[in-house]
C-alpha positions in Angstrom: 100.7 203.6 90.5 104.1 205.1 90.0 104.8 208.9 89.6 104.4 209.2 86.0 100.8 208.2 86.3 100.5 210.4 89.2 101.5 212.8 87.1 99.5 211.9 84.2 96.8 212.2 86.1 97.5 216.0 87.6 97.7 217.0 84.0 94.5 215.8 82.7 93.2 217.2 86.1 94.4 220.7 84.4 93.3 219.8 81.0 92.2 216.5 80.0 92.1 217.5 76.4 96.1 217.7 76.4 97.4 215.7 73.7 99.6 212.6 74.2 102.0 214.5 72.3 101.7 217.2 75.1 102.0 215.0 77.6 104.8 212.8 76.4 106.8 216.4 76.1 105.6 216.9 79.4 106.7 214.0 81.1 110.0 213.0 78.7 108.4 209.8 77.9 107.4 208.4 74.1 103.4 209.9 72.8 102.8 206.1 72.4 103.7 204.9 76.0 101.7 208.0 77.4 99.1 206.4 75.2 99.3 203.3 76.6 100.1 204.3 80.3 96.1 206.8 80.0 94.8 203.7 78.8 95.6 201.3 81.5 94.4 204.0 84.2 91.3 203.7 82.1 91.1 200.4 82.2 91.7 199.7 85.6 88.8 201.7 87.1 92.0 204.5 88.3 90.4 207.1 85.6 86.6 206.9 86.0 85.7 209.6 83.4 86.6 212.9 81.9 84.3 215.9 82.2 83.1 219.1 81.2 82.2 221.5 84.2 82.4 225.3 85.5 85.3 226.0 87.6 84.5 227.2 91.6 85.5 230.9 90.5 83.1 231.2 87.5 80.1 229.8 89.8 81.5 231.7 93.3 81.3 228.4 95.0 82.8 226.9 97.8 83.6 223.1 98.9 83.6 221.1 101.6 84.3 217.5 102.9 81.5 215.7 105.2 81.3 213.1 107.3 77.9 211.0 107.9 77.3 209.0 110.8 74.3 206.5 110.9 72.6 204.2 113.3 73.2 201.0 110.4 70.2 200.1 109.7 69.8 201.7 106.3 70.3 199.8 102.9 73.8 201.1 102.1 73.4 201.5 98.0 70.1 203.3 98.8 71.4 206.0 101.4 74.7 206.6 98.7 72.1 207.5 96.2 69.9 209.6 98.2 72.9 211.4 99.5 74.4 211.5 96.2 70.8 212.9 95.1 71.5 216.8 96.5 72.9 218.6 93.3 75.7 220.1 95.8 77.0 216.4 95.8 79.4 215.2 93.7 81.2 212.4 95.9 79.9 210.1 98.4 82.2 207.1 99.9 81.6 204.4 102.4 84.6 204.5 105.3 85.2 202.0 108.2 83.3 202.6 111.6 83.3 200.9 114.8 78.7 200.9 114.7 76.6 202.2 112.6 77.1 203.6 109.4 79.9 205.8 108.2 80.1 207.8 104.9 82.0 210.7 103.7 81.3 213.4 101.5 82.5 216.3 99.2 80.0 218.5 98.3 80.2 221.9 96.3 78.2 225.0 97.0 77.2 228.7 96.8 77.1 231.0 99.6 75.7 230.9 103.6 71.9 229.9 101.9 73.8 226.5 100.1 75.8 225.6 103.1 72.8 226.2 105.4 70.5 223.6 103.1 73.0 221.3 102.1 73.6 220.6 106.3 69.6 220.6 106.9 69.1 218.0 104.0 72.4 215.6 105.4 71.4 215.8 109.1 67.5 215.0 108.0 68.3 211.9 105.7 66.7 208.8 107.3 69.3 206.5 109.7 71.5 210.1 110.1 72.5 210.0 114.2 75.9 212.2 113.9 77.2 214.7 110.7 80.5 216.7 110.7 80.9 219.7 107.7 84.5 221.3 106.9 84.3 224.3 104.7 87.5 223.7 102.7 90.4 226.3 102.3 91.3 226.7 98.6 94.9 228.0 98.1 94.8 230.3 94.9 98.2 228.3 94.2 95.8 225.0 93.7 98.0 223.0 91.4 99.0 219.8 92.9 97.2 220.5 95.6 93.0 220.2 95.2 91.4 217.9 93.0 88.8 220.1 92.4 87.3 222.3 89.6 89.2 225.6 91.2 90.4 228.3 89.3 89.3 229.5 85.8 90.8 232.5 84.2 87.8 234.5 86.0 86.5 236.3 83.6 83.4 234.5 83.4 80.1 236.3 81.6 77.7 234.8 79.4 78.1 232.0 76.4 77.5 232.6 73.2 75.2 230.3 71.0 78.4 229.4 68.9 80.1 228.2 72.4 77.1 226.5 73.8 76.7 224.7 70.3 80.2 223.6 71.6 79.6 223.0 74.9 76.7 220.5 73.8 78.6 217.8 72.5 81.5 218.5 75.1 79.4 217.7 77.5 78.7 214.2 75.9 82.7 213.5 75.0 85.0 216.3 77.0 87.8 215.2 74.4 86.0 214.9 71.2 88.7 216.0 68.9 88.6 219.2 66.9 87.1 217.7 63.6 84.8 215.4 65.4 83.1 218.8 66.9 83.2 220.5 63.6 81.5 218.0 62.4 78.5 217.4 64.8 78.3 221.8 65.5 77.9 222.9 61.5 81.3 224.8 62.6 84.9 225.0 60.9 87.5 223.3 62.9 88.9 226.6 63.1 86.0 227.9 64.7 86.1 225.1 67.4 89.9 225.5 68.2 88.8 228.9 68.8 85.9 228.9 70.7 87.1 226.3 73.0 90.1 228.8 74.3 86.8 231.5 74.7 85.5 229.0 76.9 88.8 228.3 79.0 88.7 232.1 79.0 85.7 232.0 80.8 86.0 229.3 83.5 84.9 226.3 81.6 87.4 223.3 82.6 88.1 220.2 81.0 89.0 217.8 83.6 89.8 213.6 84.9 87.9 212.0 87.4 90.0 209.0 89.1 89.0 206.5 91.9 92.2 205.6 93.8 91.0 203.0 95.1 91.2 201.0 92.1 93.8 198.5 90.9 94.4 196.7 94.0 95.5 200.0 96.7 93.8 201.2 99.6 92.8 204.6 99.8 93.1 206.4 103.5 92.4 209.8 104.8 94.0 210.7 108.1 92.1 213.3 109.9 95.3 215.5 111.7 94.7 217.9 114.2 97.7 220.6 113.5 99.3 222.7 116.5 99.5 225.8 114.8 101.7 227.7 116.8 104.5 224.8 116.0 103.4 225.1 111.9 100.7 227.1 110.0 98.7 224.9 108.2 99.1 226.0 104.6 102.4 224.3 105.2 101.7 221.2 106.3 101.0 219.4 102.9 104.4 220.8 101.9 106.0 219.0 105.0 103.8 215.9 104.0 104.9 216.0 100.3 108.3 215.4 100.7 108.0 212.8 103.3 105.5 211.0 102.1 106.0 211.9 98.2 104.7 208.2 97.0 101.8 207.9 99.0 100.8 211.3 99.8 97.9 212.4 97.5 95.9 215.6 98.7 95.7 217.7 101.4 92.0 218.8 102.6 92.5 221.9 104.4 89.5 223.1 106.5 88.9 226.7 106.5 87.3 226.7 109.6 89.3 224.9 112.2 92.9 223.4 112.4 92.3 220.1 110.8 93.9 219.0 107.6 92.3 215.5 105.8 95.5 214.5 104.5 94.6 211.9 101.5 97.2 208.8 100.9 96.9 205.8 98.7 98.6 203.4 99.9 99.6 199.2 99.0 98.3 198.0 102.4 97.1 199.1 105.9 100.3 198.7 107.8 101.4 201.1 105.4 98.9 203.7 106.7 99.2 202.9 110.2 103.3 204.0 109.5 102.5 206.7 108.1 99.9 207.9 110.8 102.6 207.1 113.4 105.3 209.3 112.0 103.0 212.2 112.0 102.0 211.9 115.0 105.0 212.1 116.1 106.0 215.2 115.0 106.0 218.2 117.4 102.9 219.9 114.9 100.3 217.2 115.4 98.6 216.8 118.0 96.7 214.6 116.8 95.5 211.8 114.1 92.9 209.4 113.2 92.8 207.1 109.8 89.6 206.3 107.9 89.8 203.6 105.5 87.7 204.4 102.3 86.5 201.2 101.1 84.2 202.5 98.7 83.4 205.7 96.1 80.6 206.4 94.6 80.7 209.8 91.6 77.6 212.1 91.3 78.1 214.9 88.3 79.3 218.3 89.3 77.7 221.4 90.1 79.0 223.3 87.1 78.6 220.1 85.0 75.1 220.1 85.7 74.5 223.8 85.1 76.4 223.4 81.6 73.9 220.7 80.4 70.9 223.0 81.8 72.3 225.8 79.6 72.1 223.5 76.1 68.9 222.7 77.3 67.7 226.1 77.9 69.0 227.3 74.6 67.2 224.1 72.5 70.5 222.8 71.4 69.8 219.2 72.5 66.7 219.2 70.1 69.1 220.5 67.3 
């Protein structure tokens, strides 16, 4: 994965209903070899879907990243699924562990009442001995920086039946092209073009799911505990960036403590272990650990989920 599929893959993040055309002005490359570049990802397992979902600002949700220890006994596929099984989940990954069972998470939710259930239903799941929760900090400045359905325009308020009529076969095909909705909503194109800025308007983002792990790289997070009187912790994925500007992905800041989950994708684990040895020896960290994500598992999204309950609720999927 070079950097013009990194970047391919932060625009469609933004918008994956950008046109190769877009993109190719974008990036300074030919339409066709953008075309060809989105379809590789594709085909290599690096772009796992595009989707249709509320951003965090529309639903006034938070995020967090979670890690699962277990005693090993469970089935592996079976605990995935039935910690995938929480709406509030939307990622669940298996990660190397000395005994027992190790998982991470990244789970979405609303309020002190969703954080306080989403905990109770992790730490009660069968084979659960041990589970860490970080509340994640999200910069209002997100670009490049979360992959994560952040900031809408925050205006928010209630769809129409002409934008739900929308919504319904966006949630099917997120880039289903202008005519094709016309088509299947009884609307004018015009109408569509139109109604799908409302919605952007509103929070509604159109966005790329990836799985990193894919086409032969190993992804790593590297749990680093920051000494924030050296560097504040908002600036740490800067320092990161432009060290590490190949294999540095994301930066998962916790909100609560001064522990950043610092994502990498990397060609081998040598690599990581480098990398993990240079920050530690900066005079900021005090600390680092590396977790090798050997699997990923994708459960829908929060506001993806509440999108298709709205169609349902209005009796557009019957239509």
């Amino acid at each position: 994965m070079d950097p013009i599929d990194k970047k391919i893959l932060w625009e469609l993040h933004e918008d994956c209903r950008m046109s190769y055309q877009t993109l190719s002005n974008i990036l300074g490359i030919s339409a066709n070899a953008v075309k060809k570049r989105v379809a590789k990802l594709i085909d290599t397992g690096v772009i796992s879907s595009f989707t249709v979902m509320l951003s965090i600002d529309y639903l006034k949700s938070e995020v967090l990243y979670g890690l699962v220890y277990t005693d090993g006994e469970e089935d592996e596929e079976e605990f995935i699924q039935s910690l995938g099984s929480n709406g509030m989940v939307h990622v669940v990954g298996t990660i190397a562990s000395g005994g027992g069972g190790a998982y991470n998470f990244f789970a979405q939710y609303i309020g002190s009442q969703g954080l306080s259930e989403l905990g109770r239903f992790v730490r009660t799941l069968p084979h659960v001995t041990q589970t860490e929760m970080f509340p994640l900090l999200i910069p209002k400045d997100h670009r490049g920086v979360q992959a994560l359905p952040v900031r809408g325009k925050e205006q928010g308020g209630e769809f129409s039946r002409t934008e739900l009529k929308v919504l319904r076969w966006l949630v099917d095909d997120s880039r289903m092209s202008i005519s094709e909705l016309a088509s299947c909503s009884g609307l004018t194109a015009r109408r569509v073009g139109r109604t799908i800025e409302q919605l952007k308007d509103k929070g509604v983002m159109f966005s790329v799911r990836w799985n990193l792990s894919a086409g032969g790289y190993d992804q790593v997070m590297i749990r680093t505990l920051i000494d924030e009187k050296k560097l504040p912790i908002t600036e740490v994925a800067e320092w990161v960036r432009e060290r590490f500007p190949d294999q540095f992905w994301l930066p998962y800041v916790s909100a609560d403590e001064p522990i950043v989950f610092l994502s990498f994708v990397v060609s081998n684990m040598q690599e990581a272990e480098n990398i993990a040895q240079i920050l530690k020896a900066t005079d900021f960290v005090k600390s680092t650990k590396v977790s090798v994500r050997f699997s990923e598992t994708k459960f829908p999204w929060m506001g993806y989920m509440i999108i298709k309950d709205m169609v349902r609720k209005a009796g557009l999927y019957d239509s």
